[in-house]
N, C-alpha and C positions, 0 to 999 in steps of 0.2 A: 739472508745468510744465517744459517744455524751457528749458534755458537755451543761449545761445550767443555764443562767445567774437568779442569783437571782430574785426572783416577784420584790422586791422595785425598783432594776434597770430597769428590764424589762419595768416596766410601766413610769419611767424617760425617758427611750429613748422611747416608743411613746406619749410616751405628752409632752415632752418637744424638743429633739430633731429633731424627724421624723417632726411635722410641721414647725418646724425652717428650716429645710431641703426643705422640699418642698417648702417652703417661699420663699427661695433663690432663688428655681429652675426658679419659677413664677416670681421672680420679675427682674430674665436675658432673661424672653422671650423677644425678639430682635423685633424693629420694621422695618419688612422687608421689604424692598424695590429694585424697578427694576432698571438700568442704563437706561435711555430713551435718553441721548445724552448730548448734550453743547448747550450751544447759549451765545451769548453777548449781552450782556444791550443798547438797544439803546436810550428808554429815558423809567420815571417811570409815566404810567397815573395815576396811584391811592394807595391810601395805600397800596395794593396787587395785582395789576395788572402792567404787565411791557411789552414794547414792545421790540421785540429782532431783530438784527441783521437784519436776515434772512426775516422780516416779518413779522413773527409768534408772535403771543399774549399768554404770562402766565399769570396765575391766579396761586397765590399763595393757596395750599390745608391747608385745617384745620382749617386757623384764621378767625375774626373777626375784623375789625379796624374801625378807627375812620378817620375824615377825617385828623388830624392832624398828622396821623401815614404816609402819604406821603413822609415828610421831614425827618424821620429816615429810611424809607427804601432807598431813596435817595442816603442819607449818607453811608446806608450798599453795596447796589450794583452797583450804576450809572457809567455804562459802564464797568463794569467788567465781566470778564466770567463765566457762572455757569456753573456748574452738574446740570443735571436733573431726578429726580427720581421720581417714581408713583410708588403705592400700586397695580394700575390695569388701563390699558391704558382707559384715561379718557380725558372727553374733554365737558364743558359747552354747554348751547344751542346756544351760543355763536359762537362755532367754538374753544376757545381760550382752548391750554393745560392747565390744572390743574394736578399742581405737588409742588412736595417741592422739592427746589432750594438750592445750597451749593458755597461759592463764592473760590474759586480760588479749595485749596485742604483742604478747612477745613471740621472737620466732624461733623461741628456744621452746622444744616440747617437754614437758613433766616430768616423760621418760628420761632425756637424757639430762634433767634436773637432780634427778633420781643417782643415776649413773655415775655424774661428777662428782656428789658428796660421795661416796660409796655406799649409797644405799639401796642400792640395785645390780642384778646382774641383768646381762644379753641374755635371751632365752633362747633354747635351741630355734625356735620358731619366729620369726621378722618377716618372712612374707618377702623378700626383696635384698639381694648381697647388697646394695646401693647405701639404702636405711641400717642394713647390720655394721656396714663400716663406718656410717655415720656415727650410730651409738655404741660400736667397739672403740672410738676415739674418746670416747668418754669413760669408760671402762678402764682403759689404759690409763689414761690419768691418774684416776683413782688410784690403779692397784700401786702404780708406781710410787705413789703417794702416802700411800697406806692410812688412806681415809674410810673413815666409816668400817663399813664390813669386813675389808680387808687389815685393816688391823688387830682383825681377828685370824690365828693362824687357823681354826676352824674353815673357813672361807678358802684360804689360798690354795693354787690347783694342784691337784694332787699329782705324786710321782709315778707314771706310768710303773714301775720296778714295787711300788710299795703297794704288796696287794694286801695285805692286813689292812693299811688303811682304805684304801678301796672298796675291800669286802666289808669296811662298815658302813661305807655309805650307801650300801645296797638300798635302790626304791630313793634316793634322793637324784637331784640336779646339782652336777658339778662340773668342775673343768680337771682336765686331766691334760697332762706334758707330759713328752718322752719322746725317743724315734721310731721312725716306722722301721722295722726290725725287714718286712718282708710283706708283698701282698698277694695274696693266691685269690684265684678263684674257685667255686662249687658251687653247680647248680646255679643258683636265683640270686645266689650273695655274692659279693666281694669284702674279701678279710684283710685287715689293716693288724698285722701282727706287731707287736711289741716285746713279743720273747721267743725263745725257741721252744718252749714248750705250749704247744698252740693248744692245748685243753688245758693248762690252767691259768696262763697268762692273761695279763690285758689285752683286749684286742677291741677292735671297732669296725664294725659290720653294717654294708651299703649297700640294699636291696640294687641289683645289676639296673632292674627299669630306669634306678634314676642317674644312672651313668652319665649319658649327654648333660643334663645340668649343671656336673660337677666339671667337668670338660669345659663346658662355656664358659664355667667363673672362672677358668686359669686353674682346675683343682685336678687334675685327672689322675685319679686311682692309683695308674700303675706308675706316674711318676712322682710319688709320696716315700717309695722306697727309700730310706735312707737319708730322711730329711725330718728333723724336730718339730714336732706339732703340738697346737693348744688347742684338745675339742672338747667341747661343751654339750653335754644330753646327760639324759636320767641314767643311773649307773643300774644296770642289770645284771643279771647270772644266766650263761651257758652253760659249757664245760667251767668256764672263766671265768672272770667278770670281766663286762661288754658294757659300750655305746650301742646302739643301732642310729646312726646318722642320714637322711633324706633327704635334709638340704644343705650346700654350698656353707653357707654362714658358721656351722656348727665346724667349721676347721678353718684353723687359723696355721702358718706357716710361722713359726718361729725362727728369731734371728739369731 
């Protein structure tokens, strides 16, 4: 004998529970990663750059630093030994491994070591939305905090409306806030307006190819209209000054 559950429940558990559920599922997808080996710290050239043991040069994946974030990576792993892990065996034009680095058996990586002082930012670039909202939770912290780097009003994200400061930071990495005024498309691109005047304003520009991507994170294009956002990439010049954004990670929905 079928039984079946009340309508008033029935619609309780899918709008209330079944998203809560899948909520959950979503927010324990794992940020995966490969075992790629060990090496030992043999001395630190740069906020994210370290030379090991062996010869071999890391470049730490993900972040962003300042020059002053040197002296706390330093402090995190000089001469100690890491793990080495990569999303997908990678390596700069450099030569040098890019990876996220774990210091003895801890299961906290360098990266988001980095990230909780404030001595790091999210790079446009993570390789994986999974890993970027992992170390966007540490970011967060931070800014909230106004530790490290953010303490510095240099640092903090800039106001989409304020293009004086914007067009200084022309040729750097920053984060920018404000709403999505309007999105149109032409041609190849899709434009993420922030003003009504679309040749001088900010705006942030998403080559069309990588549409689906931004779809699948929950990000799509056309429904960003009219909703506050936090993106992250190198500040460039059009008409405007411009993001150019490719992946998912580099936009964050603000509350």
């Amino acid at each position: 004998m079928k039984r079946f559950l009340p309508r008033p429940l029935t619609a309780f558990l899918s709008t209330a529970i079944l998203p809560a559920l899948l909520s959950s599922v979503m927010a324990q997808d794992p940020c995966k990663l490969t075992d790629i080996g060990t090496g030992t710290v043999a001395s630190v050239r740069d906020g994210r750059t370290l030379l090991l043991a062996d010869g071999g040069e890391l470049r730490l994946a993900a972040i962003e630093v300042a020059d002053e974030s040197r002296g706390a990576l330093q402090s995190l792993v000089g001469g100690r030994d890491l793990r080495l892990k990569q999303l997908s065996p990678e390596r700069d034009r450099y030569g040098r491994i890019v990876a996220f680095a774990y210091v003895g058996n801890s299961e906290q990586s360098v990266q988001q070591a980095l990230l909780e002082q404030g001595r790091a930012r999210v790079s446009a670039r993570t390789g994986s939305k999974a890993c970027a909202d992992l170390l966007l939770r540490n970011e967060r912290a931070a800014r909230a905090a106004r530790r490290g780097l953010w303490a510095d009003p240099n640092f903090a994200p800039l106001r989409s409306e304020n293009l004086a400061r914007i067009a200084a930071a022309r040729g750097q990495f920053a984060l920018v806030e404000g709403k999505v005024l309007s999105v149109r498309e032409s041609g190849a691109t899709i434009y993420l307006n922030f003003g009504r005047r679309w040749t001088q304003d900010f705006t942030v520009i998403i080559p069309k190819r990588h549409r689906r991507e931004f779809t699948t994170a929950g990000l799509d294009p056309k429904r960003l209209e009219g909703n506050p956002v936090r993106v992250r990439g190198w500040i460039g010049q059009q008409s405007g000054p411009v993001i150019e954004v490719v992946n998912p990670e580099q936009i964050e929905l603000v509350e």
